[in-house]
C-alpha positions, 0 to 999 in steps of 0.5 A, spaced: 065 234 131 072 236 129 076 242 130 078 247 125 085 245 125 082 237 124 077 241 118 083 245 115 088 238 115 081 235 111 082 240 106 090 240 104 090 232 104 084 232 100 087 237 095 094 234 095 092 229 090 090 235 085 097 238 087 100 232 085 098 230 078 101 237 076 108 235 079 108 229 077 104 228 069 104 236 068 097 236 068 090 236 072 086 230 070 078 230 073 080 225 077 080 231 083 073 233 081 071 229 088 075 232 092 074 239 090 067 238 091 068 235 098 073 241 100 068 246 097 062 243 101 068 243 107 069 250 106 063 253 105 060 249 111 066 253 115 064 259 113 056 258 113 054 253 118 059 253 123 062 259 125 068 259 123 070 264 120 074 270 123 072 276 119 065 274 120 064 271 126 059 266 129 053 267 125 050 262 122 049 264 115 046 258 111 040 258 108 035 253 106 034 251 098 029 256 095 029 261 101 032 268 100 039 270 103 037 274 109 044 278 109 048 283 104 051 282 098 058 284 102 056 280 106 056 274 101 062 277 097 066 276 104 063 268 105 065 267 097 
């Protein structure tokens, strides 16, 4: 159970080290994949799973593998 704040905290530490081998070698290595992959993961469950997104409200808009979105394109245009 974490709060929104501690989920948005998760998101900027683990982008910080992409942000520093820019400033720091000039250049992104694929060293950060991971991490992107994680604050994806966060970020999507935020939106999906846990209702935490101001525009959309508490809904859950997660779908299981294999089944068909049960909302509008709009909709997953504003999720995206």
């Amino acid at each position: 159970m974490y709060k929104q704040e501690q989920l948005e905290d998760m998101i900027t530490v683990a982008l910080g080290g992409r942000i520093a081998e820019e400033i720091f070698f000039g250049k992104i290595t694929t060293g950060a994949s991971d991490d992107l992959k994680k604050v994806t993961s966060i970020a999507q469950s935020m939106v999906t799973e846990w209702g935490l997104s101001p525009s959309l409200g508490q809904i859950n808009y997660s779908t299981d593998q294999g089944h068909e979105k049960s909302y509008s394109q709009k909709t997953n245009r504003t999720i995206d």
